[in-house]
C-alpha positions as CSV (number, residue, x, y, z in Angstrom):
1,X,0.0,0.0,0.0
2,X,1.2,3.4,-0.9
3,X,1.6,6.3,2.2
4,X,-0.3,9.0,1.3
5,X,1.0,11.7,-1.4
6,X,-0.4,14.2,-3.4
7,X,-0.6,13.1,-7.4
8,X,1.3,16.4,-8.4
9,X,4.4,14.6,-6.1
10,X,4.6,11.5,-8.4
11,X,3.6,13.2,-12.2
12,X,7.0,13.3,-14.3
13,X,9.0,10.6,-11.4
14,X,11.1,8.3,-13.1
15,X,10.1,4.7,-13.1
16,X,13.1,2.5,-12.2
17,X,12.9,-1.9,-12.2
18,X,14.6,-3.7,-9.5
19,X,17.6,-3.9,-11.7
20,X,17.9,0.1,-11.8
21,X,16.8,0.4,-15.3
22,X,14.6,3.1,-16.3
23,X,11.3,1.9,-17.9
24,X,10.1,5.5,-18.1
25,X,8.0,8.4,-15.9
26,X,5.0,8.7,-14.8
27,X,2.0,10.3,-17.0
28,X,-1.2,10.4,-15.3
29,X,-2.8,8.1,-12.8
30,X,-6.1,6.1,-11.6
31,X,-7.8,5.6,-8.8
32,X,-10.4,3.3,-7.6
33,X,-13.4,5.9,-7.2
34,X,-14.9,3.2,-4.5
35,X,-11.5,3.7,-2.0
36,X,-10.2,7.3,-3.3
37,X,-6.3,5.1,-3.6
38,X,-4.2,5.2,-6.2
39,X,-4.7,1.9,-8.1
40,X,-2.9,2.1,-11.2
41,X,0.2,4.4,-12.5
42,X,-0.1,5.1,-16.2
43,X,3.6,5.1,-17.3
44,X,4.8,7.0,-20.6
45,X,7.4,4.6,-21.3
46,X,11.0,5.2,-22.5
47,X,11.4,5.1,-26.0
48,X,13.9,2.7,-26.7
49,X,11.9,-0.1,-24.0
50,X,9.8,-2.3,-26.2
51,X,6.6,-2.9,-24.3
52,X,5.7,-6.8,-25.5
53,X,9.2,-8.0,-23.7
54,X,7.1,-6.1,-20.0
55,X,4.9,-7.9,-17.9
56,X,2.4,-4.9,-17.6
57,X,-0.6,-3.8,-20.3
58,X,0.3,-1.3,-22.6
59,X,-0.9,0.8,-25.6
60,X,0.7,3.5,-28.1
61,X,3.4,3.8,-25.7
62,X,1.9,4.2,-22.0
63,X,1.7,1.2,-19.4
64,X,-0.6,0.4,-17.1
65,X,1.6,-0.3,-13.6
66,X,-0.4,-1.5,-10.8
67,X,0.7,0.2,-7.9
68,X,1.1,-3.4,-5.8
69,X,4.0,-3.4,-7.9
70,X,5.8,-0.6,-6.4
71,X,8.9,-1.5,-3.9
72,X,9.3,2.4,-2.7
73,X,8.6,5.5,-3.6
74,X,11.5,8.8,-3.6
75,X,13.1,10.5,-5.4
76,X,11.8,7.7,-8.0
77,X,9.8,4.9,-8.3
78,X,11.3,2.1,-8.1
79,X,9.3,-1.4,-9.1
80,X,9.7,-5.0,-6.7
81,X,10.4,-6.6,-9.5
């Protein structure tokens, strides 16, 4: 579960895997209108990252990142797996 935030603070963070790579930042985001959380990061991804080879749904070049996927957030996000 992510601590609470505003959306502004995670808009434009870098979106790093557990390996340190950069998959790209984040674009917008969703939330379950039942809870008010954060359920799903949209990511614009990196350019040269091709989308089939990750595990999450993407289209035209954003990603749909679950946020139970998330290890911590900082200065970046950086993904448990």
């Amino acid at each position: 579960m992510m601590a609470a935030t505003f959306g502004r603070e995670l808009i434009g963070l870098s979106v790093v895997d557990s390996h340190g790579d950069v998959l790209g930042s984040v674009a917008d985001l969703m939330l379950d209108l039942s809870t008010g959380a954060v359920g799903t990061l949209i990511i614009e991804l990196n350019t040269d990252i091709d989308a089939d080879l990750l595990p999450w749904p993407s289209e035209a070049g954003l990603m749909l990142l679950p946020t139970g996927e998330i290890e911590r957030v900082g200065a970046q996000i950086v993904l448990n797996r």
